[in-house]
C-alpha positions in Angstrom: 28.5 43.0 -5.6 25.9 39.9 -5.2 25.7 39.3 -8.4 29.3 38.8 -8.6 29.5 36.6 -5.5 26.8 34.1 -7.2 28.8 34.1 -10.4 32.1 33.1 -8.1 29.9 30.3 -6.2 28.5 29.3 -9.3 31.7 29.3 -11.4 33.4 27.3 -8.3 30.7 24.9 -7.8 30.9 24.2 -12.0 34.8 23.8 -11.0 34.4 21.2 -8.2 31.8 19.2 -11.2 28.9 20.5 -10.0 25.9 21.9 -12.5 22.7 23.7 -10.9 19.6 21.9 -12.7 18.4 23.9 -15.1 14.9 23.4 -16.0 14.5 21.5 -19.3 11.2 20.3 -19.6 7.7 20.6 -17.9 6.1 17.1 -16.9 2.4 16.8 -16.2 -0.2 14.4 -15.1 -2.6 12.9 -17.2 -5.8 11.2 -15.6 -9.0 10.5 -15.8 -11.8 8.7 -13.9 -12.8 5.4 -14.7 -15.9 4.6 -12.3 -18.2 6.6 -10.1 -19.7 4.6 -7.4 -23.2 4.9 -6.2 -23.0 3.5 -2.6 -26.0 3.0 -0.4 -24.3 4.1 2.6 -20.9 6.5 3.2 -17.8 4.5 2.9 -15.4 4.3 6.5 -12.3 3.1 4.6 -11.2 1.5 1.2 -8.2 -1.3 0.6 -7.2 -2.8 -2.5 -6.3 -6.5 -2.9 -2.7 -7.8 -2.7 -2.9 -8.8 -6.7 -5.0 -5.8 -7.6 -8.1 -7.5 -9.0 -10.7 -6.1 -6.1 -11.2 -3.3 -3.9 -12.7 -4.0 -0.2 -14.5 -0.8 0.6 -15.6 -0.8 4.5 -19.1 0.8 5.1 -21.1 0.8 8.5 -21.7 -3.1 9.1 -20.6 -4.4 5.6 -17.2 -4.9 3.7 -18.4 -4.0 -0.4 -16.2 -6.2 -2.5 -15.6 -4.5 -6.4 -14.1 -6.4 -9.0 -11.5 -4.2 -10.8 -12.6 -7.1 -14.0 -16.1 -6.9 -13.9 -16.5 -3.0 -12.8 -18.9 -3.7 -10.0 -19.5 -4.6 -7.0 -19.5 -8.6 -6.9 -20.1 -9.5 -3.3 -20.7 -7.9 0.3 -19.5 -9.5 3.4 -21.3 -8.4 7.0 -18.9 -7.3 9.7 -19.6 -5.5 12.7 -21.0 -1.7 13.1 -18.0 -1.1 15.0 -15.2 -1.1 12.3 -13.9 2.2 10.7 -10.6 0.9 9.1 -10.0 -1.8 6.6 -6.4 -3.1 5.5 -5.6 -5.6 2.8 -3.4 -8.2 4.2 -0.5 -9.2 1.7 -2.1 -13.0 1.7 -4.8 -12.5 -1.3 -8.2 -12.3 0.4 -6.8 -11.5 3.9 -8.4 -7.9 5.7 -7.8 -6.8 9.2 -10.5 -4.4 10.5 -9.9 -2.1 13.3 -11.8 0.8 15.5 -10.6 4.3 16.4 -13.0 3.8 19.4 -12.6 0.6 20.6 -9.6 -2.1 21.1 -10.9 -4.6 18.7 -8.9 -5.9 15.5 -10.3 -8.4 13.7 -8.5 -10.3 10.8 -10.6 -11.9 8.4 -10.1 -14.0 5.3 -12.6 -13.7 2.0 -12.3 -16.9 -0.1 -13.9 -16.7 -3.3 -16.7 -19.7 -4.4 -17.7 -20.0 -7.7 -20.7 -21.8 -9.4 -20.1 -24.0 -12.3 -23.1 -25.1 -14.4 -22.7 -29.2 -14.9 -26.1 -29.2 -16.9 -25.6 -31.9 -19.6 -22.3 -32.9 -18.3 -21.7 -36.8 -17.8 -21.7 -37.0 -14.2 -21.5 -40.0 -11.3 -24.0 -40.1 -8.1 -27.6 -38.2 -7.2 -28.1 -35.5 -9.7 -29.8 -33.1 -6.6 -26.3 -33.6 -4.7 -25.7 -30.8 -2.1 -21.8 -30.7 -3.4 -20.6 -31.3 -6.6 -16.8 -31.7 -7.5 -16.3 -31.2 -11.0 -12.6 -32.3 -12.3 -11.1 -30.4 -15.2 -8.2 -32.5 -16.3 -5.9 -32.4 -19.5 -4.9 -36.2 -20.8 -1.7 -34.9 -22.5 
């Protein structure tokens, strides 16, 4: 008697247009792991970039920037012991850092600087300048 009610609800469910999904096809997930990371100290929290190219991870005292590019860590930045959580900001370089134990949000901003050798390069003024402003220019 069941067996005949499903095959009524079934038959008037294919009336009103209705089809159960029938399994077709088995999907699974490839991955695999790209980088292991040796850190000196546990990590509180991680947050990618807004454009993807780094990955701020949050330790005790000190935000560990990793290029996705390089495959290393590039920089550290010190922040205080307090801080468990780290959020990327949609702004490229923007963080907030926040506590579970204390009221504190912090928002910080990570601009990167970049060191451009000018050896044998015409140049104008003191060549042991603290600041120098190279120009890269296209005359077309």
């Amino acid at each position: 008697m069941k067996k005949l009610a499903v095959i009524l609800v079934l038959a008037l469910l294919a009336l009103a247009g209705w089809t159960p999904l029938l399994p077709t096809a088995q999907a699974g997930l490839e991955w695999k792991v790209l980088k292991d990371l040796d850190l000196k100290a546990s990590p509180l929290d991680v947050a990618p970039s807004a454009d993807g190219q780094w990955l701020y991870i949050l330790t005790p005292g000190e935000i560990l920037v990793y290029s996705m590019q390089e495959g290393r860590i590039t920089d550290q930045a010190p922040v205080g012991k307090e801080f468990d959580r780290i959020v990327s900001l949609p702004r490229a370089g923007g963080l907030t850092l926040s506590s579970s134990t204390k009221k504190t949000i912090q928002i910080i901003m990570l601009e990167n600087i970049f060191t451009i050798d000018v050896s044998g390069l015409p140049f104008k003024g003191p060549r042991d300048a603290p600041v120098v402003v190279a120009v890269f220019d296209d005359y077309q």
